[in-house]
C-alpha positions in Angstrom: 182.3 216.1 60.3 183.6 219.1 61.7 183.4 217.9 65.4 184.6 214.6 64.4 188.4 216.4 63.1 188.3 218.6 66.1 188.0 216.1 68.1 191.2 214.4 66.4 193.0 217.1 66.6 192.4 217.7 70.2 193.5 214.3 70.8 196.8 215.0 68.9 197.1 218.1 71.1 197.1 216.3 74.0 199.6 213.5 73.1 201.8 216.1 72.1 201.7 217.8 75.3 202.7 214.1 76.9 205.5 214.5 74.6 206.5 217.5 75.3 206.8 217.6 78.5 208.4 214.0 79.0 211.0 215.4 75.7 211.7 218.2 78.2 212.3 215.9 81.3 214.2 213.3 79.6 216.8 216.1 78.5 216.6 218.3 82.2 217.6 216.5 84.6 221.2 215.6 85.7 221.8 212.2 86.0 219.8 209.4 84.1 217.8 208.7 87.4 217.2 212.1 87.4 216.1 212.1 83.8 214.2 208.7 83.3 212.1 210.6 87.0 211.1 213.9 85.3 210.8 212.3 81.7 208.4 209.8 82.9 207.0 211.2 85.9 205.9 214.5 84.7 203.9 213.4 81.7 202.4 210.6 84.0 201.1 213.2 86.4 200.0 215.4 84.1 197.7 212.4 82.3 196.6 211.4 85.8 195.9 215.4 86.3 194.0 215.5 83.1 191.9 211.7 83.5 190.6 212.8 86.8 190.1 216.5 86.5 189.8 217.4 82.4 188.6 214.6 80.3 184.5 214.3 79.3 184.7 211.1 82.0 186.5 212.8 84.6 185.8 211.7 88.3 186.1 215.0 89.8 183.6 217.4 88.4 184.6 221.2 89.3 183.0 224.7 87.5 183.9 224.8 84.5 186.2 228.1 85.2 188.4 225.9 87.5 188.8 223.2 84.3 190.3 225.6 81.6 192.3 227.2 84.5 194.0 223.6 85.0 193.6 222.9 81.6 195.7 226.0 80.5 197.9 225.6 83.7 198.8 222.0 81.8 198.7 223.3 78.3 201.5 226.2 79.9 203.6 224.0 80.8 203.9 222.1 78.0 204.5 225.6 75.6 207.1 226.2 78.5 208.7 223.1 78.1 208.9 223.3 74.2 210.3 226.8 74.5 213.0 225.9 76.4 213.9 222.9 74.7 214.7 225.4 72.0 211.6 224.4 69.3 210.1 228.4 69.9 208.1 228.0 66.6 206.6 224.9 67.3 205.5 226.1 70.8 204.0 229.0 68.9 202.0 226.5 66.7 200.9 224.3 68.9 199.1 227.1 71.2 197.9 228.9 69.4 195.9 225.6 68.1 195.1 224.7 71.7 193.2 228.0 72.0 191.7 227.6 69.0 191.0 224.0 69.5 189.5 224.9 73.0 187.4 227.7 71.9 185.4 225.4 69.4 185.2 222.7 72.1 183.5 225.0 74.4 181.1 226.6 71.7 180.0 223.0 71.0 179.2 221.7 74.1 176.9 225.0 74.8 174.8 224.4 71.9 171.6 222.5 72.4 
């Protein structure tokens, strides 16, 4: 049961890192080309990053030292992106979650 709401949150983590990094994009750039690039483009790489390299199906299978430190590279960027589109407390929040979040993903899949 435990896994199971883990799991959800981690998937809520991770569309909130979508968000905020396409929020942060959206509101960035200078010009609406500009804007509409970096809004869209950033959170599109960034799932394309996390499909191939992060996720439990992921095509490219690297140690698992390299994953958290592309993981947390992503997860940065997104705390980043909150902080300086002013929601401080909410970047807080959400990662110190992600860590938290993270750690009980990793104790799981170590467990017979």
């Amino acid at each position: 049961m435990f896994k199971v709401l883990n799991l959800a949150v981690r998937f809520i983590l991770e569309l909130i890192l979508l968000f905020s990094i396409g929020y942060w994009g959206f509101h960035y750039g200078s010009g609406l080309v500009a804007q509409a690039a970096l809004g869209i483009g950033l959170p599109l790489l960034a799932a394309v990053i996390w499909g191939m390299i992060i996720s439990p199906k992921a095509r490219v299978k690297l140690p698992l030292a390299v994953v958290l430190l592309i993981e947390f590279l992503i997860f940065a960027t997104a705390v980043a992106c909150l902080i300086d589109s002013g929601l401080i407390t909410f970047a807080i929040v959400f990662a110190i979650l992600a860590m938290v979040n993270r750690f009980f993903v990793i104790k799981w899949r170590m467990q017979p």
